[in-house]
ZAVEXKE-784969 format. One record per residue: residue number from 1; residue in one letter; y, z, x of N, C-alpha, C in turn. Coordinates in Angstrom, 2 decimals. Atoms other than C-alpha are relative to their C-alpha. Layout:
residues N
  num  residuo  n_north     n_up   n_east  ca_north    ca_up  ca_east  c_north     c_up   c_east
  NUM        A        Y        Z        X         Y        Z        X        Y        Z        X
...
This chain:
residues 57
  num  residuo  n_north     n_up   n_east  ca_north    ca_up  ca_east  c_north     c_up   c_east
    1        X    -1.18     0.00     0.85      0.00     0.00     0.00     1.24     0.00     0.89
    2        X    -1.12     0.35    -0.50      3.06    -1.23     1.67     1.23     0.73    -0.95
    3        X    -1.31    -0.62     0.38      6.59     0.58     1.01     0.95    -0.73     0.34
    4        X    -0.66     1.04    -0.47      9.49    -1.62     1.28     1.19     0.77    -0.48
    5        X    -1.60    -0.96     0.50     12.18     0.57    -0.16     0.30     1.59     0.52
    6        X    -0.62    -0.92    -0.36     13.61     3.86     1.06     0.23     0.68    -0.95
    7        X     0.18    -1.23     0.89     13.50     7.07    -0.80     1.26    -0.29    -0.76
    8        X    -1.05    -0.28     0.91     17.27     6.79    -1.74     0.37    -1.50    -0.73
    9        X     0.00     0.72     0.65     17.12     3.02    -2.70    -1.20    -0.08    -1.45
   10        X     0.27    -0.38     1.38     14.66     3.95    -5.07     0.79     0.61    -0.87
   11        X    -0.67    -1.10     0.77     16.90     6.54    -6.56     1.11    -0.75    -0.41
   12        X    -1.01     0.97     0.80     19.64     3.81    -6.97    -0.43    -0.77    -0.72
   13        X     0.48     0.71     0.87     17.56     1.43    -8.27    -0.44     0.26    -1.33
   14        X     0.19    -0.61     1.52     16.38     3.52   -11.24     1.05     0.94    -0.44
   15        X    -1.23    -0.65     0.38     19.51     4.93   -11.67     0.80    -1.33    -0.46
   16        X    -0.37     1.81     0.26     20.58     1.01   -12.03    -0.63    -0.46    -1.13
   17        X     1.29     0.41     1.01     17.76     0.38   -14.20     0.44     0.89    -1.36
   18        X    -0.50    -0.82     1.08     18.70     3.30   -16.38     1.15     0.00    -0.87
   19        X    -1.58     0.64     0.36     22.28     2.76   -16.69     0.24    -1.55    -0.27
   20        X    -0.59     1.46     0.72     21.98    -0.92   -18.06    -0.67    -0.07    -1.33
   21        X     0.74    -0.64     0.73     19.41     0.81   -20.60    -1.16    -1.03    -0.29
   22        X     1.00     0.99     0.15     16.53    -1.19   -19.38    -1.12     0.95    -0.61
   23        X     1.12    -1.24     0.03     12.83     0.14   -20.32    -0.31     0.72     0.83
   24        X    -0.13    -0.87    -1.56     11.97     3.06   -17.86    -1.62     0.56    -0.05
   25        X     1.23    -0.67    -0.08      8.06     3.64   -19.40    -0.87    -0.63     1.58
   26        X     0.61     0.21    -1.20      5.70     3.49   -16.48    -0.80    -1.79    -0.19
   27        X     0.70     1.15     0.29      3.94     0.78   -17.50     0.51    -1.52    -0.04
   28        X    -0.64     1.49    -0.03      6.41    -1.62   -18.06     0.85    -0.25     1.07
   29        X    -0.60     0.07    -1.56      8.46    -0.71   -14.68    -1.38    -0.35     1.10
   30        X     0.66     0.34    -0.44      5.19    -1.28   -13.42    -0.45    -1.43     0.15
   31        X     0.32     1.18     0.15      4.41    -4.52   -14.51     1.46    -1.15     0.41
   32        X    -1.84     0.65     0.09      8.57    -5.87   -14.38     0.43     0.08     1.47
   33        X    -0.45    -0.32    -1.04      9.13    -4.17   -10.99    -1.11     0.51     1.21
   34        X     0.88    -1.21    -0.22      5.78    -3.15    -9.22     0.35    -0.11     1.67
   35        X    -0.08    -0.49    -1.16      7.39    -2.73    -5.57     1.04     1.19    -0.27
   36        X    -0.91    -1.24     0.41      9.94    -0.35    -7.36    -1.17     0.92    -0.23
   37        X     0.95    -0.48     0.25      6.99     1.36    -8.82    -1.10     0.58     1.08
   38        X     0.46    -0.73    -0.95      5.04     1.86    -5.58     0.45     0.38     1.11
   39        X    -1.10    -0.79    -0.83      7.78     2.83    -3.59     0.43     2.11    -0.41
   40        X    -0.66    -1.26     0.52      8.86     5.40    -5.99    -1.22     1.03    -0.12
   41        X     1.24    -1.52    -0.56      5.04     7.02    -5.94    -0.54     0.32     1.24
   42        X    -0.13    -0.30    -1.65      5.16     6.99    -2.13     1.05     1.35    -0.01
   43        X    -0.83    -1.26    -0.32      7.94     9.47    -2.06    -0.08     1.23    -1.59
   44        X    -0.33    -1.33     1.36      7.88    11.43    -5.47    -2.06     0.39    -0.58
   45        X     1.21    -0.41     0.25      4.92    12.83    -6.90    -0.75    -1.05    -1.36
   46        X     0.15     0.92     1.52      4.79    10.90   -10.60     1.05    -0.96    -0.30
   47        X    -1.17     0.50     0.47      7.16     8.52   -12.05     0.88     0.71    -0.76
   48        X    -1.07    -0.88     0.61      8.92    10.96   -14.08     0.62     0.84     0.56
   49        X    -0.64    -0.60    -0.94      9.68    13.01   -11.12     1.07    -0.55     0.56
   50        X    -1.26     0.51    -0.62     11.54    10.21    -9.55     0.98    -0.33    -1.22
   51        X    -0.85    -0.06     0.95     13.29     9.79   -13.01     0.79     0.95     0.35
   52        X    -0.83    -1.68    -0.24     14.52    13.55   -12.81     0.68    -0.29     1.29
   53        X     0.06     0.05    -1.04     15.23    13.01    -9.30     1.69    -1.01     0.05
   54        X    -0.80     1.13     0.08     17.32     9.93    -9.95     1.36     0.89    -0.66
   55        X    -0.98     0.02     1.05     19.06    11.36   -12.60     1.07     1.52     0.40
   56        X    -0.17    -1.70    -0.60     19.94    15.29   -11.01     0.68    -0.55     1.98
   57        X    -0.53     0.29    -1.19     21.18    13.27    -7.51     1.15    -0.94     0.00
């Protein structure tokens, strides 16, 4: 599993994603975005963590 993004470009990117009020379920950031998606479970524990994460930084 290759990582291509950086802990805090994840955190912009779904902070980007959020704020244009795209979908944010796992499944469909998975399928729409899946190097966002395995970036963001490289550094966070779940996807809803890096949600919180995003959203609290």
């Amino acid at each position: 599993m290759e990582v291509t993004m950086s802990s805090a470009e994840v955190l912009e990117e779904i902070k980007r994603l959020n704020s244009s009020g795209s979908n944010m379920s796992k499944k469909f950031v998975k399928k729409a975005n899946p190097n966002l998606m395995r970036s963001a479970l490289h550094y966070f524990p779940d996807w809803d963590s890096a949600i919180e994460r995003s959203i609290s930084s």
